[in-house]
N, C-alpha and C positions, 0 to 999 in steps of 0.2 A: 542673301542669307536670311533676311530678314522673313520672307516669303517663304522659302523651304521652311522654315521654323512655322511658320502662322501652318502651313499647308498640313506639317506632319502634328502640329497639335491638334489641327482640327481634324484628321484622319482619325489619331486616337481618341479622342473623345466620341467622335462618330465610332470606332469600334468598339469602344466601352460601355456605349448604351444599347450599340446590339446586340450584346453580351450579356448585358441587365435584363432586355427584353427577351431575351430565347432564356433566359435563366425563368421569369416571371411566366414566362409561357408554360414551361415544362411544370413549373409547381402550381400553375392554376389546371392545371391537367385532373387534378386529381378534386377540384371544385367542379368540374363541368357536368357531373351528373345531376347537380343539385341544382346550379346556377344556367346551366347553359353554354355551349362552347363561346358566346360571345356575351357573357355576363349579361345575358336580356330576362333570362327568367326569377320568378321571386323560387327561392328556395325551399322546396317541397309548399309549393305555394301559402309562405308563411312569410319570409321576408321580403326586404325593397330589393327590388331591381339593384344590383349594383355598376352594372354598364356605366361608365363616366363618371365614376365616384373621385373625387378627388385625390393626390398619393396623400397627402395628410388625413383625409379621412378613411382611409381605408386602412391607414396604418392604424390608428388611433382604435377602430374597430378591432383587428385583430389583434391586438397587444391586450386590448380590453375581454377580449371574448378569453387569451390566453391567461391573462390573472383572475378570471370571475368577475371581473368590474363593470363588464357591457354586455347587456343583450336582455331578450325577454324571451319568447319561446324557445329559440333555438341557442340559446346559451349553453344550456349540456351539449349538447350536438357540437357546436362551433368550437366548445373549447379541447373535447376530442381532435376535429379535426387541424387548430394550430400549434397541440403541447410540443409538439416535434419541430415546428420553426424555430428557426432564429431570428435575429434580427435584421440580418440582411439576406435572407429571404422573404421577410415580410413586407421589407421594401421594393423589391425587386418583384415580387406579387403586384402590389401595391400600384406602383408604374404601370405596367402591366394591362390592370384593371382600368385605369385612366385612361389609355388610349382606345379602351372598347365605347368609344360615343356613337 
C-alpha cells in the first residue's frame, strides 16, 4: 500500500510540473520574438540574456517590471508586455525560463 501511495504521488507530482511546464512554455511563446525560442538572446539587443535565470529571479523581475519597480530601458516595453499576468503565470513563466541552461 505503502508503495502504490509513494508511486501515485510521485506520478502526480510529475504530472503537475508538466502541467507548470507546457503552461510556462505556451506564455513564454509570446517573449520569443524578443528573447529567443530558448531565452539565449538579449532583447531587442538591450537586455541580459535570460536563459537559466533563476524561478526566484525571474519572478522578482516580472512582478517588478509589472508594478514599475524594475528595469532600465525596457521597463515601458516589459511592463506592457506582463500587465496581463498573474501570478501563477509568472510563476510558471518563471520555471520555464530556468530550465532554458
Amino acid at each position: 500500500m505503502k508503495t502504490l501511495l509513494k508511486t501515485t504521488l510521485g506520478l502526480a507530482l510529475l504530472g503537475a510540473l508538466s502541467l507548470v511546464s507546457a503552461d510556462g512554455a505556451a506564455t513564454f511563446k509570446k517573449c520569443t520574438a524578443c528573447h529567443g525560442v530558448n531565452a539565449e538572446k538579449k532583447a531587442l539587443g538591450k537586455s541580459a540574456v535570460i536563459a537559466g535565470w533563476e524561478t526566484e529571479k525571474t519572478i522578482a523581475a516580472l512582478k517588478g517590471y509589472k508594478d514599475g519597480t524594475y528595469g532600465g530601458t525596457m521597463k515601458a516595453l516589459m511592463k506592457g508586455q506582463v500587465a496581463a499576468l498573474n501570478d501563477t503565470q509568472i510563476e510558471e513563466v518563471a520555471a520555464y525560463i530556468a530550465t532554458k541552461k
